[in-house]
N, C-alpha and C positions, 0 to 999 in steps of 0.2 A: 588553716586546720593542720595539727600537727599528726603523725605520722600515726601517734595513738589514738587519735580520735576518728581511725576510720575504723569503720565498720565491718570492712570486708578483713583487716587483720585481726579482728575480737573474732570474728568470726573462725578464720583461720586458725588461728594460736590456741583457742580455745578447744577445736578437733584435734590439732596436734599434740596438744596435753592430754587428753582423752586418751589418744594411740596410745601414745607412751605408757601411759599409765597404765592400762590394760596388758600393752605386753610384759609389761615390767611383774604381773603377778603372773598370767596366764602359763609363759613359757616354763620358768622355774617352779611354777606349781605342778605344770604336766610330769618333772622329772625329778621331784624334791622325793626323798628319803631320809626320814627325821634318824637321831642316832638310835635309834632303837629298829631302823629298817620300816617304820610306816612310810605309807604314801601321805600326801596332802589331805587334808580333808577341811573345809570351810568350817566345819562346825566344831571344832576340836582344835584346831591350830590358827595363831596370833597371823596378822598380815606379814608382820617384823618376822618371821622365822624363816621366810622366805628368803630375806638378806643376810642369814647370817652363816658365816664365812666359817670350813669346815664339815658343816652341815649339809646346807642346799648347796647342791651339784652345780648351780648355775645362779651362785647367789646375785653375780656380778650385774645379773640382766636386770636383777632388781633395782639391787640400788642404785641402779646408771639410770631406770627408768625412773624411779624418786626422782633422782635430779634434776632430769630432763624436764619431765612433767612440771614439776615445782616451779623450773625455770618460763616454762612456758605458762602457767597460770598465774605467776606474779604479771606476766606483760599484760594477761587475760586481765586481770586485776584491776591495773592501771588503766587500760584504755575503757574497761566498764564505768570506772569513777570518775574516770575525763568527761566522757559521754551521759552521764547520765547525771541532771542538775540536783543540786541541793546537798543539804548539811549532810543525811545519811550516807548518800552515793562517796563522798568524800571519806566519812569514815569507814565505810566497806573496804573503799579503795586502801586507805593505809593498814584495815586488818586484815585483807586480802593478802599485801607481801609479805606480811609476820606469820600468815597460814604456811603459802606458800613457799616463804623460806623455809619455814621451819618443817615442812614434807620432805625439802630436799636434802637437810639435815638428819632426816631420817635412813636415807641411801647415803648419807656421807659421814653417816656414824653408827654405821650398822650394829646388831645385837654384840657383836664383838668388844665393842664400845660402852658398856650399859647406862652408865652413867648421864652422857652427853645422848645416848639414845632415848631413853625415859624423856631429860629435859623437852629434847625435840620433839618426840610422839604427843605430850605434855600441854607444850604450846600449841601444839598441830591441832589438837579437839577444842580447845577453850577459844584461839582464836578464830578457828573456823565457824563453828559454833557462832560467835556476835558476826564475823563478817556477812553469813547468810541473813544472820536477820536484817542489819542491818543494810545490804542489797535489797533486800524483799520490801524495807520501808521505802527505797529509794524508785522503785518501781511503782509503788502506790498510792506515791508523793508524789508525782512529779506533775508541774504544772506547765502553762502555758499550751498553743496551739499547735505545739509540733510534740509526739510522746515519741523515745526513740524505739518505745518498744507497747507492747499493750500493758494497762498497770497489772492486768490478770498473770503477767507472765512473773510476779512476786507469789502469786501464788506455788509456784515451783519450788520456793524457799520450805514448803515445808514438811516434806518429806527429809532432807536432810537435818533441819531443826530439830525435827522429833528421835532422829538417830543419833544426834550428836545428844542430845537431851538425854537419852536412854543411858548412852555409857555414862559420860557424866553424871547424872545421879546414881549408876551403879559407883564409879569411884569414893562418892561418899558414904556408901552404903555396907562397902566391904570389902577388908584390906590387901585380898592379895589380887590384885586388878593391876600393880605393875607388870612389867612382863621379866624382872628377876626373878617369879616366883620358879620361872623356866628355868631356871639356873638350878636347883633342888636335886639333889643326886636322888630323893626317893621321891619323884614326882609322878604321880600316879593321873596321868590326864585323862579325863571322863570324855564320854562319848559325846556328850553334849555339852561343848562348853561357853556359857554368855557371854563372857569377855570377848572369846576372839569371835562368835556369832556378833556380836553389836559392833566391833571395829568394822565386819565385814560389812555391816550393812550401814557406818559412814562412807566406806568406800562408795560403794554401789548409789547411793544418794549423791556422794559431789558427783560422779561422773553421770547422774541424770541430770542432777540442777545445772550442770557445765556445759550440757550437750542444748537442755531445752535453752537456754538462754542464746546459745551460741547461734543458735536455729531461728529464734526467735527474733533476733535484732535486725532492724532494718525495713 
C-alpha cells in the first residue's frame, strides 16, 4: 500500500486544508478595510477581495492560505481516488487536482492579476463542481465486501453540488458575475449581494463535504 492510500494521511491532509483554508479568510477578514474604509462583510464582498494586494491589510495570509490549502487537497484528492474503487473515484480524483490547483492559483494570482485570476476562480467552480459529484458517485458505487467508507457518506456531495450549482447558473444568467466588475471606478455595492453570498457559500460547503468525509473514512 502506498503512502496515499492510507487512511490516516486523507484523514490528516484533509483537516490540514480545512485549517488553512479557514485561516486564510478568517484573519484578513477580521482586519480587511475595503478602499472606501468598509469593514468585510460576507454578504457584500467577493472571497477574492480578501487577496487582493493594496487593499486587504493582510492580504498575504490569504493567498498563502489558497495555497496551502490547495496543496493540501490536491494530496486529499489523490489519496481519496487511490482509495476508493471504480471509474468515478478515478475521475474525481484527476478533477480533484484541476480543483485544487486551480484554488491555489487563486492565492497565486491574486485580484492584482485579474486576468490569470478570473481563469483560476473559473476553473475552480466548474471543476469542483463534477469533482463532487463525481466522488459522491464513487461512494454509492462502490462494491464488493470491504466499503472504505459508508455509501451514505456521498450523500455529503450535496450540499456543495447545489452551491456550486447556484453560482453557476447565476454565471449564465447574468453578466457581471466576474469579479472585474470590482475594478468599476463608480461601483456602487449593494447590501446584499449574490455573487459573493453564493462564492461564500461554496466555501462553506467544500469545507463541510472535506471535513464530513475526512471524519468519515475508515
Amino acid at each position: 500500500m502506498s503512502m496515499l492510500q492510507n487512511p490516516v494521511l486523507l484523514k490528516t491532509i484533509g483537516v490540514i486544508g480545512v485549517v488553512f483554508g479557514l485561516l486564510g479568510v478568517l484573519i484578513p477578514g477580521f482586519v480587511y478595510r475595503g478602499s472606501k474604509g468598509e469593514k468585510y462583510s460576507f454578504l457584500n464582498h467577493y472571497i477574492s477581495e480578501l487577496g487582493e494586494r493594496g487593499v486587504s491589510r493582510w492580504a498575504w495570509v490569504f493567498n498563502l492560505g489558497m495555497m496551502v490549502c490547495g496543496v493540501c487537497i490536491v494530496i486529499f484528492s489523490l489519496s481519496l481516488g487511490l482509495q476508493l474503487p471504480g471509474f468515478w473515484a478515478k475521475a474525481g480524483m484527476v478533477l480533484g487536482v484541476i480543483t485544487e490547483f486551480s484554488l491555489s492559483m487563486v492565492g497565486g494570482f491574486p485580484m492584482d492579476n485579474m486576468k490569470r485570476h478570473i481563469a483560476a476562480a473559473i476553473t475552480f467552480f466548474r471543476a469542483g463542481f463534477l469533482m463532487v459529484i463525481a466522488f459522491s458517485l464513487a461512494f454509492f458505487l462502490q462494491k464488493g465486501e470491504v466499503f472504505l467508507a459508508s455509501r451514505y457518506l456521498g450523500l455529503a456531495g450535496l450540499f456543495p453540488i447545489l452551491a456550486f450549482g447556484i453560482f453557476l447558473g447565476l454565471m449564465w444568467t447574468v453578466r457581471d458575475v466576474g469579479h472585474d466588475v470590482l475594478s468599476a471606478p463608480d461601483l456602487e455595492r449593494p447590501r446584499v449581494w449574490k455573487f459573493a453570498i453564493s462564492e461564500w457559500l461554496i466555501f462553506f460547503a467544500m469545507i463541510f463535504w472535506i471535513l464530513l468525509i475526512a471524519l468519515g473514512i475508515g
